[in-house]
N, C-alpha and C positions, 0 to 999 in steps of 0.2 A: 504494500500500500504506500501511495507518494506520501511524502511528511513535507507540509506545505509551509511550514510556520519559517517566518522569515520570506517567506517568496510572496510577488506580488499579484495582485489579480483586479484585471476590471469586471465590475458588476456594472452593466446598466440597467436603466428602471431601480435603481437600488433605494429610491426615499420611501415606499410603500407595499404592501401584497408581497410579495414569492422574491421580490429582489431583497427586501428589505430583509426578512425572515434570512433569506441565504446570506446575507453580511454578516448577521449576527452569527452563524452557526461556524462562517470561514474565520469569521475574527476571534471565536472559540477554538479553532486548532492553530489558531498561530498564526494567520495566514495576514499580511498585511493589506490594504484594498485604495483603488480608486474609483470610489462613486460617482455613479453618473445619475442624474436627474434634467430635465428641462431646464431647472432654475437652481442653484445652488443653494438656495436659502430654502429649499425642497430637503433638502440633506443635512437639513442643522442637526434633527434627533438622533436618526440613525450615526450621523459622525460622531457625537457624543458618546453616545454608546457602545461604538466600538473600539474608538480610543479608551474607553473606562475599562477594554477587556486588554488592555497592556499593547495592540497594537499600533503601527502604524498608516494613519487613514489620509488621503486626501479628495478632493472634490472638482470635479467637474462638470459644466454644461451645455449641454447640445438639443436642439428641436431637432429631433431624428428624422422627420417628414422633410426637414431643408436639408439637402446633402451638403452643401457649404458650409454649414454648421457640423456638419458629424469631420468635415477633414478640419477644422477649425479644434473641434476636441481632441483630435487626433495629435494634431502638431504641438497642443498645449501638452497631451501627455510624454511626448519628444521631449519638449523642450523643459518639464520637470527631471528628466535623465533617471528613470526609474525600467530597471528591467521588467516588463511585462510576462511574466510566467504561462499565466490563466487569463483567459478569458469567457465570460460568461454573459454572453448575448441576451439577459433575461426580456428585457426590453418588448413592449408588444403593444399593439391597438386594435380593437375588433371597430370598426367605425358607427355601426349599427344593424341593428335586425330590421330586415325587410319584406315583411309581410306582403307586399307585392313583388315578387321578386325579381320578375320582367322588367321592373323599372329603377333596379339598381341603376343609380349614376355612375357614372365612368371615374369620380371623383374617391367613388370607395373603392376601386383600383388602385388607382394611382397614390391615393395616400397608403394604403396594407401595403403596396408594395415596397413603396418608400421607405417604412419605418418599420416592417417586418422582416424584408429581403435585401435588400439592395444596401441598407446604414449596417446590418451584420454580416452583410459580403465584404464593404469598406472597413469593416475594422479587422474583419479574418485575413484580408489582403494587407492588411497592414503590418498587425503583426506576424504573421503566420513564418515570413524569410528567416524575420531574427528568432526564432524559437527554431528554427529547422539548421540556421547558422550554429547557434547552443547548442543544439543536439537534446533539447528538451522543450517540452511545451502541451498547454492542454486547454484547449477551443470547445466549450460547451455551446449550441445554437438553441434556444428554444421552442420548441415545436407544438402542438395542437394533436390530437386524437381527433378533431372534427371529420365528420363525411356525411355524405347525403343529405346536405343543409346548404341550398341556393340562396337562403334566406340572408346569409351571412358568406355570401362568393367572393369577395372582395377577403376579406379574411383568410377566409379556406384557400383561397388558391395563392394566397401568398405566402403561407405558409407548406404549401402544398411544395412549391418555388422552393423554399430556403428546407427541406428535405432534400432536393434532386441537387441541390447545389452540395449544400454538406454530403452526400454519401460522394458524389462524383469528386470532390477536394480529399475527401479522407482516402481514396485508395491511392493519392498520391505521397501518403506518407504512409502508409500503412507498415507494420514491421518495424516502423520506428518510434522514439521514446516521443514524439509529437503525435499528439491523438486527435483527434476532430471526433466528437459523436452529437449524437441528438439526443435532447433530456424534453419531456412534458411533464409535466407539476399533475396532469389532469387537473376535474374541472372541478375547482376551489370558490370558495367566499370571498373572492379579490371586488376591484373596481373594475377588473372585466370581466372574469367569471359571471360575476351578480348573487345576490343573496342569496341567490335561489339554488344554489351549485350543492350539491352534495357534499362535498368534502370544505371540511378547513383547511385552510391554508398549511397548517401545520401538519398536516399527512404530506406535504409533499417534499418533508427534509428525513431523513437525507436522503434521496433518492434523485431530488433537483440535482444536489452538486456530486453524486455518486463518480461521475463522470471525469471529475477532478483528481480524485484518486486512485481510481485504476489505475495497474501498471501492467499490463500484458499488452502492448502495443499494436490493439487491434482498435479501428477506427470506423465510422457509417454504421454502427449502431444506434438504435432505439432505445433509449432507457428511461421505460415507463416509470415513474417516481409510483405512483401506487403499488407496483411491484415490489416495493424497501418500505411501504410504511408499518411503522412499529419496531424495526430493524436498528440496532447500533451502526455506528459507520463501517465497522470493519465487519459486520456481517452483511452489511450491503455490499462492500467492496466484493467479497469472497463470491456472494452470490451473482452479481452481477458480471465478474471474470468467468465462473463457472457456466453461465446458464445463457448468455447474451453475448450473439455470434458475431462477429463480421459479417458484410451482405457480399464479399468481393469471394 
C-alpha cells in the first residue's frame, strides 16, 4: 500500500460533499493537499481543518466551465514549486434534470463537458509527464454509474467522455508505478446527488480515494466506492488489488 504522508495531492471541488470529506481522510494519512474550489474563501473551513491534522495545505481557484481559468490554476500550482504526487479530479456539475428531454439545450453540453471532461483532461495532461518523468504518480478521475437517463444527457455523456478518455491514457502507463483509474462515490446526499440519494456521503470513503493507494501498477479500472464501504483503508487497498482488473 502507497504511504502518502509527506506527498502532495490536488483535490478539486474540495470546499464541500465527497471533495471535502476526501481532504479530511488524505490529510488523516499524512498526505499534504492543494485545494481547489471556485473561490478560495470556499476553502476557508476545510483549510483549517486540515492544517489542524498537522498537514500541509494550500488553496487555489478556478471556474472549471472557463478553461483559461483551469490553465491559470495550473501555472499558479507551477509557480508554488510543489511536487504534485496525486491527483484527484473530484470536481463535477450535473447542470439539470430535464423532464422534457428533447429539449435539452446545447448549453448542458457544452458546460458537462467543460467542467467534467475536458478541465480533468487539462490537468491529467499536465501533470501526468512529470509523474511518469518521477517514475511515480496517481490520477484519480471521477466518474458516474448513470445510464439510461436522457433526462440528464448533458451529464451522462460527459462523463461517459472522461471514462473513454481515462481507460484509453491509463494503458499508456500501465505496468508502471503511474496509475490513472476511475473512482464513483455512487449516489450520495451531496449538492448534486440531492437529498434524495441513498447513500451519505460518508459511505463513499475510503473507497473514493482507494485509488491512491494501490500499488500493483495496473491502471483503467473502475472503482466503485460502494464496493469499500465499511472497509478500513488497507482492507480496501487488499480488496480492491485482488478483485478489480485492468480493462487492457
Amino acid at each position: 500500500m502507497v504511504n502518502v504522508k509527506g506527498k502532495w495531492a490536488l483535490i478539486t471541488g474540495a470546499s464541500r460533499g465527497i471533495g471535502y470529506l476526501t481532504a479530511l481522510f488524505m490529510a488523516e494519512q499524512g498526505c499534504n493537499l492543494i485545494l481547489h474550489s471556485r473561490k478560495k474563501e470556499h476553502c476557508d473551513k476545510v483549510l483549517s481543518e486540515v492544517k489542524a491534522k498537522g498537514v500541509e495545505a494550500v488553496v487555489v481557484e478556478a471556474e472549471l466551465v472557463d478553461l483559461d481559468q483551469v490553465q491559470a490554476m495550473l501555472n499558479t500550482i507551477d509557480e508554488m514549486g510543489m511536487q504534485v504526487d496525486i491527483v484527484l479530479n473530484n470536481a463535477g456539475v450535473q447542470i439539470a434534470y430535464r423532464n422534457d428531454y428533447c429539449a435539452t439545450p446545447v448549453s448542458d453540453f457544452t458546460q458537462s463537458f467543460n467542467i467534467n471532461t475536458i478541465a480533468p483532461a487539462m490537468i491529467c495532461y499536465h501533470f501526468l509527464p512529470k509523474m511518469v518523468e518521477r517514475g511515480f504518480g496517481r490520477i484519480l478521475n471521477t466518474t458516474s454509474g448513470i445510464a439510461l437517463d436522457p433526462q440528464q444527457a448533458g451529464y451522462s455523456a460527459s462523463k461517459a467522455a472522461l471514462d473513454k478518455f481515462t481507460i484509453d491514457l491509463g494503458s499508456k502507463v500501465q505496468g508502471t508505478d503511474v496509475m490513472i483509474n476511475l473512482t464513483d462515490p455512487g449516489w450520495c446526499r451531496t449538492d448534486l446527488g440531492g437529498p434524495h440519494a441513498p447513500n451519505a456521503p460518508e459511505s463513499a470513503i475510503p473507497g473514493i480515494v482507494v485509488g491512491a493507494f494501490v500499488d500493483d501498477k495496473k491502471s483503467g479500472r473502475y472503482l466503485n466506492a460502494p464496493h469499500f464501504t465499511g472497509m478500513t483503508l488497507e482492507e480496501a487497498v487488499a480488496h480492491a488489488e485482488a478483485n478489480f482488473n485492468s480493462p487492457y
